[in-house]
Structure formats: C-alpha cells, structure tokens
C-alpha positions, 0 to 999 in steps of 0.5 A: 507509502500505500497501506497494506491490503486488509485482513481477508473475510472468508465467511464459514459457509463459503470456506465449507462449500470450498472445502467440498468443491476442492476434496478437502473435506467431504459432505457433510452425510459422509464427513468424518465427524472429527475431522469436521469438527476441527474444520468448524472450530479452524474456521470459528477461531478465524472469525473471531480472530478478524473480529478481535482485530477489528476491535483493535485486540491485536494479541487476541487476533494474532493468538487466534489466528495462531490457533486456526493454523494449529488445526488447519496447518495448511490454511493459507488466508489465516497466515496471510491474515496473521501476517496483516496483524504481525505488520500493524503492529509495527514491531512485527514486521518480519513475523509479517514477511514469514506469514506472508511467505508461508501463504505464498508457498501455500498459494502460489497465486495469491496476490496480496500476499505478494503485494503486501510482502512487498510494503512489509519488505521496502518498511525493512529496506529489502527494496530488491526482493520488494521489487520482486514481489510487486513483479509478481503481483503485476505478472498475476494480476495485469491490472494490480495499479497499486503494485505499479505505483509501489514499484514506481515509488522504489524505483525513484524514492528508494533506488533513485532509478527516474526513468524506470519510476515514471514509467510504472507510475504512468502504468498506475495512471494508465490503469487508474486515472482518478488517483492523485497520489501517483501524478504527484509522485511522477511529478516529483520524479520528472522534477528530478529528471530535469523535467520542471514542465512535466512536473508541472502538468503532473502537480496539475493533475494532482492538485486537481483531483485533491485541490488540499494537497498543500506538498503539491502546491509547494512542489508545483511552486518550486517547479513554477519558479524555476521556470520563471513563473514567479507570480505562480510561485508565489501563489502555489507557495501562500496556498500551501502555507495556507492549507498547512495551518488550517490542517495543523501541518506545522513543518509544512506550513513553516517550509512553504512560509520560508520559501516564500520569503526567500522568494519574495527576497531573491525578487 
C-alpha cells in the first residue's frame, strides 16, 4: 500500500499574500489589527505544528493544528494537515477521514486530501467509497499515477476485480514508467488471470528497475515454473532466498528456500 501525501508547508508570507489576493484579509495599511493578529497567530501555531510533527511530537502537532483551526476555522490545509497527523498515528484513522473530509468540503479541488482519504479508507475497509476518492483525484488531476496505481491495488487486491486492476496499473506505467512497484502488481494480477507469460514480462520489468526486490524474483519463479522453465525457477527461487537472508526477511527467505526444495523434489 502507498503512503499518504505528507503534511502541507505553507510558508507565512505566502499564506499572507494569499489571503490578500483572495479578499480574505486586507493589506496591511488598512487590516483590522485584531483580525490581523489572529491570522498571524493561525498561521504561527501552523508552523509550529508541522515543526512539532517533524520532530516526531505527534500530540503536540495535533494540539496545534487544533489551534490554528480554532482561529481559522476555515483553514483547509490545517485539517488536511491534522488529518496526515491523526493517520500516522495509526490509531486515529477515522479522526483522519474527518479531517480529510473537512478540507474537501472547504476545497473542493483539493487533491490530496481526496487521495489520501482513499488510503485512510481501504486501511478501514471502506474499498468503495476509496474508489470513489481515487476517482476524483484522477478526475482533478489526469496525471495523479498514484491514484491509478491505489485504485489498481483495490480492484485486484481487495475486490478481486483482475481485469479492471490491470488497466489502472497500465495507466500508473503509462503515466510513470520508472516505478517497480505497479509492473510488480500487474504482474501478479496477469498471474491470477491465467497470464503466466504477461507475469513474467511484468516481474522483468520489476526486477529491473529494482534488481533486490526478493517477492519479485519468487513470483517471476513460480510464474517460470509453470511454464516449464524449470532452470529459471530454480534461479529466481535461490536468488530470492539469496536476498531474503541478507535483508533479514526470514518469512521470505524460508518460503523461497521451501518452494525451491519441493521444486527440486517434484524433478
């Protein structure tokens, strides 16, 4: 599963210039001094709140971005940060999906909280109205690959829907080919499909833009076997079980190691 998006920055002067631009607060010759104030403090306990989270004071973060809404009840980033906040936490997830909604009904147009929404969702099983969100980020930005490949992943991880799958991983490729993660996901989507060959190229692919991936020599092994490339296997297997002890992946490193023995057994 992707990340999140991380918190916004929004610097003061920018967030000031803004404001101006937008009507929201007037110059400063002619800003109400109290109004102006409050704005400045808003956009101070902001800071501080990212700074907080930064150096990993999750309750302080969230106590300050509490407090710039307080005084800024309207301020879209500021939920859309909390919500970032409330989600690595863990525990808070649903806190999350209301602050993320709360930044949408705010800003309409605003992307990442649509996207990240969509993960704080699927993390609670919500896989429909996740496709929903990653929809709408895709409507909003044609070019958001991480919405295609998270939709992708729904589709065929959590719905299994293959077909519908691939073609929003193909998107994600289409739209960023240098990534290994979504060849590795089509590969074990054409893998389900019946596709052992697709597979293949697709583990290729992967393999190649991230040559210590051990799950993607083991799929590619599987996928070689039965095939009938038995000599393939059995390298993709030992270089799997290879890479797996030296990163400590014990669990991988024994299922490679097992397949490979009932491999050598079976021959």
């Amino acid at each position: 599963m992707l990340p999140i998006n991380p918190i916004a920055r929004f610097p003061s002067a920018l967030l000031l210039a803004t404001l101006i631009l937008n009507g929201a607060a007037s110059p400063p010759a002619i800003a109400d001094p109290v109004a102006r104030i409050a704005q400045l403090t808003a956009t101070e306990f902001f800071e501080r709140g990212i700074a907080r989270y930064e150096r990993g004071d999750i309750a302080g973060a969230i106590a300050d971005f509490t407090e710039a809404l307080r005084l800024k009840p309207n301020y879209a980033v500021a939920y859309y940060n909390r919500g970032v906040v409330h989600f690595k936490a863990e525990e808070n997830v649903r806190n999350a999906i209301a602050d993320f909604t709360e930044a949408i009904r705010l800003n309409p147009e605003y992307v990442d909280a649509y996207y990240n929404r969509a993960v704080a969702r699927v993390k609670l099983g919500q896989y429909w109205p996740a496709i929903d969100d990653t929809t709408e980020a895709i409507r909003l930005d044609p070019f958001h690959d991480r919405a295609y490949y998270l939709r992708g992943l729904i589709y065929a991880e959590n719905l299994g829907d293959y077909e519908t799958g691939i073609d929003d991983f193909s998107e994600a490729i289409r739209l960023n080919p240098d990534l290994a993660a979504p060849y590795f996901k089509r590969g074990n989507a054409r893998f389900r499909t019946g596709d052992r060959e697709g597979a293949i190229e697709d583990y290729n692919e992967a393999i190649y833009l991230d040559p210590d991936d051990p799950e993607a020599y083991y799929n590619r092994g599987v996928s070689r076997y039965q095939i009938g490339d038995r000599q393939g296997a059995r390298s993709d297997l030992q270089q799997s079980a290879d890479l797996s002890a030296r990163s400590g992946n014990l669990q991988q490193y024994r299922q490679a190691m097992d397949t490979l023995k009932q491999l050598i057994i079976d021959n």
